[in-house]
C-alpha positions in Angstrom: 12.3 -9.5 -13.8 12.8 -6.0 -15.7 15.7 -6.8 -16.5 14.4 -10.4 -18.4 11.2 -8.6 -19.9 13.9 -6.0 -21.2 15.9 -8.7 -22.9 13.3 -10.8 -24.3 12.1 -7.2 -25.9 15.1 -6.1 -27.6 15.8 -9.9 -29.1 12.8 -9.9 -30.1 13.1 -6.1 -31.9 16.5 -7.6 -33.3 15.0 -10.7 -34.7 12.6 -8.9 -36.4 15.1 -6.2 -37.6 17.1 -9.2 -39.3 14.2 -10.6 -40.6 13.4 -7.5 -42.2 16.6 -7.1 -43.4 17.1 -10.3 -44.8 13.9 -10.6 -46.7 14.4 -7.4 -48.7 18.1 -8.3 -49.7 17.0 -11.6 -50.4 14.2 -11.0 -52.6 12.2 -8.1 -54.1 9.0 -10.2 -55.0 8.3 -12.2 -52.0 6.8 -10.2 -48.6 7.2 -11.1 -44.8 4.2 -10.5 -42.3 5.4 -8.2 -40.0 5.1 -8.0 -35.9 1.8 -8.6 -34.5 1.1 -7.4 -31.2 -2.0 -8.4 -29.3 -3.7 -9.9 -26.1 -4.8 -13.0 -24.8 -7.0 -13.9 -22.2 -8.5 -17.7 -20.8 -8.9 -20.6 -18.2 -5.8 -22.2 -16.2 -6.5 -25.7 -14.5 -3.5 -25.9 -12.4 -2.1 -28.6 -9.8 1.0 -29.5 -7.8 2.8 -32.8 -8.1 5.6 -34.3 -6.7 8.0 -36.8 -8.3 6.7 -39.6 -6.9 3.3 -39.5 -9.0 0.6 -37.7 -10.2 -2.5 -39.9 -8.7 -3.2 -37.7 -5.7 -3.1 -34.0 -7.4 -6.3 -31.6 -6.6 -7.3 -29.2 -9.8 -7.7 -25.5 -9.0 -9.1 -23.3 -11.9 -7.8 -20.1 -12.3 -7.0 -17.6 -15.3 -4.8 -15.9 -17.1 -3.7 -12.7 -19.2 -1.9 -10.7 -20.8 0.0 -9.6 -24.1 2.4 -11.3 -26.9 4.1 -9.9 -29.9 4.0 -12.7 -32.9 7.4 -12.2 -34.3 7.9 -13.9 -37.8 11.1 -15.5 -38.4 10.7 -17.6 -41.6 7.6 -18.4 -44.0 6.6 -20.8 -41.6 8.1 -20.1 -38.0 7.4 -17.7 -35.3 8.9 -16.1 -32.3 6.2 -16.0 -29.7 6.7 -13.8 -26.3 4.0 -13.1 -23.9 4.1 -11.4 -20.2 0.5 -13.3 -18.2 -0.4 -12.9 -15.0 -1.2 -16.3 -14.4 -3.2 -18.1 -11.5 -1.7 -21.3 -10.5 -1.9 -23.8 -7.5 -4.4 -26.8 -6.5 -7.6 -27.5 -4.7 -9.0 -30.1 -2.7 -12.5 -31.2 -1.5 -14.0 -33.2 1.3 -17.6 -33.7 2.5 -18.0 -33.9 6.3 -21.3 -34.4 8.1 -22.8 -33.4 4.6 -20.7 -30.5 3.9 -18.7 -30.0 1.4 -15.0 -28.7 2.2 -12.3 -26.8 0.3 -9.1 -26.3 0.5 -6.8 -23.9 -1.9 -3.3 -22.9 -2.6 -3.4 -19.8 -4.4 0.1 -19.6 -6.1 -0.2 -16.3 -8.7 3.0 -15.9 -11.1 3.7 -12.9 -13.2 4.6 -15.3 -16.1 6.6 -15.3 -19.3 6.6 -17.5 -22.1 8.5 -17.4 -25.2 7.0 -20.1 -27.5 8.6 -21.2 -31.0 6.0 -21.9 -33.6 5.1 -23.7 -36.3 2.6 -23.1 -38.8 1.4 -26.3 -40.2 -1.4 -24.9 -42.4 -1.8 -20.6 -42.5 -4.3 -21.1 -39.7 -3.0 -23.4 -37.2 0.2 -23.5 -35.2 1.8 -25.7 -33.2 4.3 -24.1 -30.3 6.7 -25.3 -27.6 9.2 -23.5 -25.5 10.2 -22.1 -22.1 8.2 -20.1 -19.5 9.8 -18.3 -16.9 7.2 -17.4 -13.9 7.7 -14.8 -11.3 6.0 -15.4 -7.5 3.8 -12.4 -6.8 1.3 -13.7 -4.4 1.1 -17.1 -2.2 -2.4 -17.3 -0.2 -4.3 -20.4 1.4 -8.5 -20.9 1.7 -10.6 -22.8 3.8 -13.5 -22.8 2.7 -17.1 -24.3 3.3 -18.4 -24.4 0.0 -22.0 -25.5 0.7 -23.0 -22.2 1.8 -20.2 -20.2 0.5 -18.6 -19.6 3.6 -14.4 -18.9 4.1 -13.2 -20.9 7.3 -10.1 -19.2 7.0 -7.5 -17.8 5.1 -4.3 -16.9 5.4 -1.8 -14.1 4.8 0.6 -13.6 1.9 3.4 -16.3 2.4 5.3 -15.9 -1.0 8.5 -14.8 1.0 8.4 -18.9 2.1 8.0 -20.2 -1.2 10.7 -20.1 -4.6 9.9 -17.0 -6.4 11.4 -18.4 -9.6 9.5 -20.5 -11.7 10.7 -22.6 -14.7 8.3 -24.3 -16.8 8.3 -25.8 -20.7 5.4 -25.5 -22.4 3.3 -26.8 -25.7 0.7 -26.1 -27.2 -1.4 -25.0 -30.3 -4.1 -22.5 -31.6 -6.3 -21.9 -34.4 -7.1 -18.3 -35.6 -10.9 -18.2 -37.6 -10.1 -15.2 -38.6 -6.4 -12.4 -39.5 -7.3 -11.2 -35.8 -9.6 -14.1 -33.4 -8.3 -17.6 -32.4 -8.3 -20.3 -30.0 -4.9 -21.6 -28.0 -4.2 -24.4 -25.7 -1.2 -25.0 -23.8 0.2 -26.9 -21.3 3.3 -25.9 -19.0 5.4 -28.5 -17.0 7.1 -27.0 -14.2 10.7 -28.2 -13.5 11.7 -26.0 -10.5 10.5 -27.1 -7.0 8.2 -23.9 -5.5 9.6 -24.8 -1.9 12.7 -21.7 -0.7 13.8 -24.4 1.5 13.4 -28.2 0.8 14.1 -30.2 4.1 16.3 -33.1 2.8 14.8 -36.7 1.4 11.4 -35.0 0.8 10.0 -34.9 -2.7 10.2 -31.6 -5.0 6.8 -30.3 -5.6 6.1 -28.7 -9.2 3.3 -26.7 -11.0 1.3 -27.9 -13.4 -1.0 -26.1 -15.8 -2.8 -26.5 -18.9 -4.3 -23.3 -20.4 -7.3 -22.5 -22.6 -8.4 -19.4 -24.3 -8.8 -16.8 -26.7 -5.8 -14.4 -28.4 -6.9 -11.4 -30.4 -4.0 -9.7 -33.1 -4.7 -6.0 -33.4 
């Protein structure tokens, strides 16, 4: 993963260099915004599906955050990597004898988009690109949830599960203001989270859509 985070980081230092570049060879009148850095932080509602439909999938909320550097590319495009720590997973209830039941797949991922956007008016992009997630913790809960007690939980399984993840996401966001704005995405995982799939069973996926708030220093 060090090794990734350390590429995405030096193309994104070189795009910007020859962005730079270009612009003031180019052209002595017209300016560039340069890198902004910042942080984000908001809301996942994540599930699991499998190929043969999405009718049976339990939403578990979660969040997420972390930090992006906005890297201009042209008057109207963007470069977009971030590095999240990202809660995903599902959640499923049941009422028994009056009680209400939970239970929870906590799947948390060390994740890292890097989103090409489009600026359709100075305010409000549009993005889409790939995420690459990172297994860092795998735990289930059973929980009774009409008085708030856990049943049982279990220990770390992540060494079970595919620590890769492979998602594409889009999205968009609104910034009110040079610093404050709004983003929504949602990622579509492509990679089945199971190590070892027994043969004829169906891959399972995440699934996430994100809300929340990004501030540009």
């Amino acid at each position: 993963m060090k090794k990734l985070i350390l590429g995405i980081a030096v193309t994104a230092s070189s795009l910007a260099f020859a962005q730079q570049t270009t612009t003031t060879s180019t052209t002595t009148t017209s300016s560039t915004s340069p890198v902004a850095f910042g942080i984000k932080a908001g809301m996942n509602v994540s599930s699991l599906t499998n190929e043969s439909g999405l009718d049976d999938q339990g939403s578990k909320i979660g969040f997420n955050a972390g930090v992006f550097a906005n890297i201009p590319i042209a008057s109207s495009f963007s470069i977009q990597p971030e590095v999240l720590y990202s809660q995903y997973g599902d959640k499923y209830d049941e009422t028994i004898a009056g009680n209400r039941y939970s239970y929870a797949r906590h799947h948390d991922y060390i994740a890292v988009p890097v989103m090409f956007q489009y600026n359709v008016i100075p305010n409000l992009y549009l993005e889409a690109g790939p995420e690459f997630g990172f297994l860092v913790s795998a735990k289930n809960k059973l929980k009774n949830e009409t008085d708030n007690d856990v049943i049982d939980q279990s220990g770390d399984y992540k060494d079970q599960l595919n620590k890769f993840n492979f998602g594409i996401g889009l999205g968009a966001g609104y910034y009110f203001t040079d610093n404050i704005g709004i983003t929504a995405r949602y990622v579509a995982g492509l990679t089945d989270i199971a190590k070892d799939r027994p043969s004829g069973s169906d891959a399972i996926r995440n699934n996430v859509f994100q809300v929340g708030l990004a501030y540009k220093f």
